[in-house]
N, C-alpha and C positions, 0 to 999 in steps of 0.2 A: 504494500500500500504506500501510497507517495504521500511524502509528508506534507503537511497544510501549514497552509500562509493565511493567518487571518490578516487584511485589510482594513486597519481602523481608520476611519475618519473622523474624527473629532471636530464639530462645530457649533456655533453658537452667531447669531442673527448672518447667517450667511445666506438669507436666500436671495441675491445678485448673483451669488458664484456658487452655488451649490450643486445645481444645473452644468453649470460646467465641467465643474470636479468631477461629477461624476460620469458626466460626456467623454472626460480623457478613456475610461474603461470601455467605450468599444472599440477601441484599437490595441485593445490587451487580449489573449490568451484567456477563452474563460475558465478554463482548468487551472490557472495561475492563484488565484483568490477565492475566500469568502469573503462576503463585505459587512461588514458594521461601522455604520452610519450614527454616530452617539451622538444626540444633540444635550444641548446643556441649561436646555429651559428657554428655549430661544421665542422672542413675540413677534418677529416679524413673517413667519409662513417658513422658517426654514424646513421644517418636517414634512411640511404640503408638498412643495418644491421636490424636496428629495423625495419621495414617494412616490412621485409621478416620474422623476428621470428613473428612477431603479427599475420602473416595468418595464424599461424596455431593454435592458440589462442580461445579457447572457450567461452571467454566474448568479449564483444564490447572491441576494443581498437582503437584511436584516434591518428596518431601521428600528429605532431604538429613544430613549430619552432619560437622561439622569434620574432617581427620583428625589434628589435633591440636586444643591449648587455644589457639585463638587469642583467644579473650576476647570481648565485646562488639565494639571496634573492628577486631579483627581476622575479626570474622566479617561486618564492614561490607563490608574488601578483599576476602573470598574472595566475596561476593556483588558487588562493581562489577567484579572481574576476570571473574567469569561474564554480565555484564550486558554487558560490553566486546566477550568472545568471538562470543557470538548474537547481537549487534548491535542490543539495545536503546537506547531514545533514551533513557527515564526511568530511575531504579530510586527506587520510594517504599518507605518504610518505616513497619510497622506492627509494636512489640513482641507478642511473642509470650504477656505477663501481663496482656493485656485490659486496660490500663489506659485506652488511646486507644478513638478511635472512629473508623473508617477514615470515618463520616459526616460528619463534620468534612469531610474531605479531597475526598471525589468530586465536591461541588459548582464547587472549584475544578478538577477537572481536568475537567467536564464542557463548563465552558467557557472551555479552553485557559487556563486562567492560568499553567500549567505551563511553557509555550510562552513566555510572556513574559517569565522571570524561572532565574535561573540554579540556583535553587535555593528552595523552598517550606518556610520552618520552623515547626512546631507551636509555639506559645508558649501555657504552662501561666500565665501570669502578664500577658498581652496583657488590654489593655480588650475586654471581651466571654466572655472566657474563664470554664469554670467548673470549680470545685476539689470533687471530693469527696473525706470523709476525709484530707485534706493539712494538716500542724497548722499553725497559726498562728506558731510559731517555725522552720520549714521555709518555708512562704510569704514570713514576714521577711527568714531570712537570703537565696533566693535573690534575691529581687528587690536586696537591698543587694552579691550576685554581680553580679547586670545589669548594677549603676549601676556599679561598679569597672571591666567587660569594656567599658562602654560608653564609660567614658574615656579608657581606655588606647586603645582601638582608633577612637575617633572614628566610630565607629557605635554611631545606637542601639540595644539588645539586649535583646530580650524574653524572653527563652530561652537558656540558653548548650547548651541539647539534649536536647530532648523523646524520644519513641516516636515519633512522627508527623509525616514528613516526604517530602519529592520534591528528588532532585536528577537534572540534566541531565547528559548527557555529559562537558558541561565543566567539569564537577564528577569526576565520577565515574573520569573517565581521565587527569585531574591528574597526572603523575607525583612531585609534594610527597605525596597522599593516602600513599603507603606510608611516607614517614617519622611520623606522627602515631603518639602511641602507641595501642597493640592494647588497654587497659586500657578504663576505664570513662570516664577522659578526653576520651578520643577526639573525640566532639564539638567538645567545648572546643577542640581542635588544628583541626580541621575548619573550626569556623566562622571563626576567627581566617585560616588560610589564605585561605578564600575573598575575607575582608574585603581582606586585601592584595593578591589578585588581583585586586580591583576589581568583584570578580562584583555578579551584581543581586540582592539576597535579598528576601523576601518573605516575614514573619512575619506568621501569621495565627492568629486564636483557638481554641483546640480545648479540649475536655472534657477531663478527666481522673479518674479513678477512683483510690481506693488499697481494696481490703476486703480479699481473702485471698492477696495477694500477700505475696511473701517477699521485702526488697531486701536486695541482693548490696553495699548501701553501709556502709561505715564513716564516718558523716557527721566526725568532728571530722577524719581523717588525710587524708578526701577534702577537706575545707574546706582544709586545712595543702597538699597538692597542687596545688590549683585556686590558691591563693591565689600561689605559687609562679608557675605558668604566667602570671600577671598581671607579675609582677612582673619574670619573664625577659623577657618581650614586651614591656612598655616601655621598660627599661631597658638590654636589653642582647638588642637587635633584629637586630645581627646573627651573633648565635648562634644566636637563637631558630628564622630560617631556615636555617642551616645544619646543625643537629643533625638526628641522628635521637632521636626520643622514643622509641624503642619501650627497653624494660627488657633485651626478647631477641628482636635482627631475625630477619626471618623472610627464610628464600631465596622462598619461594611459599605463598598461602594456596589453598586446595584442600581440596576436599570429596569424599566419597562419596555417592553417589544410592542412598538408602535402597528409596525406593517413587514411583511415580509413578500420578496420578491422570493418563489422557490424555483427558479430556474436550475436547471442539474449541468454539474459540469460538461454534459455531455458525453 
């Protein structure tokens, strides 16, 4: 039996690009994917939206809805906990604001790269990479994030966390994963774990897009945050693993199943 690649899309008021995102999948492989579509309590129709592109969608797609705010990181746990249940090997991720290109991604898992490495991350700022719409003072400061995550952690880091990536198992059923916080952070907690764990990562170049996206960032207080987590991490490491980052743990993250496309891989 071939091992499964669950497909998370994580989103929240995307329905401009939802339609889209999920457009990029008929030029995939429908044997390649399951899909889950997690929305995050979203009011403007994103779930309608999705709903209606997935029918016409050639693999299984799932859509789904927090049943609380678990956030961006928290809607990562309530997708590796259901990735864990069904007994997926992979679970990749592709935002739900069209900003990635799942094409990026497939060629590496067409031929097993996925398999080699514990973990696949998109890098917006990797040589090869390209930016649209991304301003030149966004571009600056994160790559001057890379260089700080990359000394502190003694890996080099292209990305401290993209739209667009693949983790394994032993990523995904970590039990450190549920202390990280549920926030926009998340990544950041993420890749730092993994680094300590000694995982294999494997940053690779991907497109990026910005047109009629809306981001959910407050850059100066997320700068003031992120620059924080650096700072706990080097200096005072052994809090860094023993805390929990979440703002408000969670007992269980857990979804509803809105609609389901059951297309068969064929």
């Amino acid at each position: 039996m071939a091992e499964r690649i669950l497909l998370f899309i994580p989103c929240y008021n995307c329905a401009p690009q939802i339609e889209r995102t999920l457009g990029q999948l008929h030029a995939v492989d429908p044997a390649l994917f399951d899909v889950l579509v997690l929305d995050n309590g979203s009011s403007d129709g994103t779930v309608e939206r999705a709903t209606a592109a997935a029918a016409s969608l050639p693999m299984p797609v799932t859509i789904a809805r927090n049943r609380a705010n678990h956030h961006l990181g928290g809607s990562h746990k309530s997708a590796f906990a259901h990735a864990s249940r069904e007994g997926f090997a992979h679970v990749a991720v592709l935002h739900g604001d069209d900003q990635g290109r799942i094409s990026d991604l497939v060629p590496l898992l067409e031929t097993g790269e996925h398999r080699r490495h514990d973990a696949l991350l998109g890098a917006r700022f990797a040589k090869g990479s390209s930016l649209q719409g991304y301003s030149a003072f966004r571009t600056f400061g994160n790559r001057v994030f890379n260089l700080i995550f990359s000394i502190v952690s003694g890996r080099r880091v292209t990305d401290l966390g993209s739209g667009l990536n693949v983790f394994a198992r032993s990523v995904f059923e970590d039990p450190a994963v549920i202390r990280a916080s549920d926030d926009l952070r998340f990544n950041v907690y993420l890749l730092l774990q993994m680094i300590d764990a000694g995982r294999d990562l494997h940053f690779f170049p991907i497109s990026w897009r910005e047109t009629d996206q809306l981001s959910n960032v407050r850059l100066v207080s997320q700068a003031w945050r992120t620059l924080d987590i650096a700072w706990t991490y080097a200096f005072h490491r052994k809090r860094f693993h023993e805390a929990d980052h979440r703002d408000r743990p969670v007992e269980a993250y857990a979804f509803d199943v809105i609609a389901r496309n059951e297309a068969s891989h064929g």
